[in-house]
C-alpha positions as CSV (number, residue, x, y, z in Angstrom):
1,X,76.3,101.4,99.2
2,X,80.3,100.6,98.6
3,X,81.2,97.5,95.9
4,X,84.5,96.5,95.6
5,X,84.7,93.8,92.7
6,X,88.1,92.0,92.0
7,X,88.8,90.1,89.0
8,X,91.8,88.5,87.8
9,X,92.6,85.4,90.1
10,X,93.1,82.1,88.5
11,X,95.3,79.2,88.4
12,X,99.3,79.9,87.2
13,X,102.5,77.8,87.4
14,X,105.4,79.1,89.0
15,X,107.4,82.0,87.3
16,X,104.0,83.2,85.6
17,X,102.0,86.5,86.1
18,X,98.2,87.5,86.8
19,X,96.8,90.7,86.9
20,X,94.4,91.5,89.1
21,X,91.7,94.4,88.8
22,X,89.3,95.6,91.3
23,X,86.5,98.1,90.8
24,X,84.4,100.7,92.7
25,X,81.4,101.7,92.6
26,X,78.9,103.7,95.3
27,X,77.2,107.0,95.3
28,X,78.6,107.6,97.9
29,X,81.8,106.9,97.1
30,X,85.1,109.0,96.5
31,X,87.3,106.8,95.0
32,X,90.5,109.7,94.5
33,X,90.5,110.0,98.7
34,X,90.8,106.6,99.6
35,X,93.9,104.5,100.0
36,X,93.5,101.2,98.1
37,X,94.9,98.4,99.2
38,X,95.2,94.1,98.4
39,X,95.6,91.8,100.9
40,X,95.9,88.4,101.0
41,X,94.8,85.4,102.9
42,X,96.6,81.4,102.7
43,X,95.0,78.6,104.2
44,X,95.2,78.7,108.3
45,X,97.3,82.1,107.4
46,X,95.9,85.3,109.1
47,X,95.4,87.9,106.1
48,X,98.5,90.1,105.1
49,X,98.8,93.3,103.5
50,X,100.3,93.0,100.0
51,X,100.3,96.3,98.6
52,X,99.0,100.1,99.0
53,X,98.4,102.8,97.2
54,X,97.6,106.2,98.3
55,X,95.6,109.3,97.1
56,X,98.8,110.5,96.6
57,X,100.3,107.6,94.8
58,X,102.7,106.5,97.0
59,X,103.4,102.9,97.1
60,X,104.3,100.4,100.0
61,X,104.7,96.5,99.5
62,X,105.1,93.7,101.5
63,X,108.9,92.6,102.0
64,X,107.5,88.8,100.5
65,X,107.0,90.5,97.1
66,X,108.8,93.6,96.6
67,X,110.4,93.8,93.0
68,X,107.9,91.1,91.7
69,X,104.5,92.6,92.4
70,X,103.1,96.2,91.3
71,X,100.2,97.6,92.6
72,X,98.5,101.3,90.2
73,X,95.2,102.7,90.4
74,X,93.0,104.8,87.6
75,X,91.2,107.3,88.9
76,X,88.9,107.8,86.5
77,X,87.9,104.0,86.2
78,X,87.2,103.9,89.9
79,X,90.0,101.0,89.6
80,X,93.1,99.1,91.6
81,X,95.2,96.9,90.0
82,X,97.7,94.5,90.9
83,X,100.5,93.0,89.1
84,X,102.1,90.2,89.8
85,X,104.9,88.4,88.5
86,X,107.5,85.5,89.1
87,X,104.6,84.1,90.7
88,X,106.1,81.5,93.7
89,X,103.9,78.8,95.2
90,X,103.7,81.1,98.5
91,X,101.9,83.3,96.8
92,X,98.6,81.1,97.1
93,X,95.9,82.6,98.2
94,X,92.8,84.4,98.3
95,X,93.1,88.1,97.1
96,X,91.2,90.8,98.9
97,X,90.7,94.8,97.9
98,X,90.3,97.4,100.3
99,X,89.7,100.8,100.5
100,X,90.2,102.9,103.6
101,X,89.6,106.8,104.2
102,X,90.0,107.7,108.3
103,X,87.4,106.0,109.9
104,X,85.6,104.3,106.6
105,X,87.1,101.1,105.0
106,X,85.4,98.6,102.3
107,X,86.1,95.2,101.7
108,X,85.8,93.4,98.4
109,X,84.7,89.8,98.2
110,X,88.3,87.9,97.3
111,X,89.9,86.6,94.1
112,X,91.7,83.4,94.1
113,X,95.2,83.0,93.3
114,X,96.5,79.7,93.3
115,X,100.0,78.8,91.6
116,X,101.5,75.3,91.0
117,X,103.1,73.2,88.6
């Protein structure tokens, strides 16, 4: 059995940052041989990818938050993480990791993100 366990959401005004963290865990589970990924999902909003990470560390971001938002992994925490700042009011919503290898993928249970003033 797959977990993936994000952390980090919260309430932030505008300008501010969060990090979030998600974790894996399984027996079964490889976690160097997966790409991890966060989406995100507004109200009434179908969910978006955010950010990716490969096995091979290569990066890819969602035009919406390019130059605000890092995504880096730790192999050897079985970890994701996501940085975000310049937080924007249009980046509310509920944050989701995933990891995906060919035909497997993992979902984790969401993180909330909300930012006003």
């Amino acid at each position: 059995q797959v977990q993936l366990v994000e952390s980090g959401g919260g309430s932030v005004q505008p300008g501010g940052s969060l990090r979030l963290s998600c974790a894996a865990s399984g027996s079964i589970f490889i976690f160097g041989i997966y790409t991890m990924d966060w989406y995100r999902q507004a109200p009434g909003k179908q969910r978006e990818l955010v950010a990716a990470i490969t096995n091979d560390d290569d990066t890819n971001y969602a035009d919406s938050v390019k130059g605000r938002f890092t995504i880096s992994k730790d192999n050897a925490k079985n970890s994701v993480y996501l940085q975000m700042n310049s937080l924007k009011p249009e980046d509310t919503a509920v944050y989701y990791c995933h990891a995906a290898h060919i035909s497997r993928n993992y979902w984790g249970q969401g993180t909330q993100v909300t930012v006003s003033s």
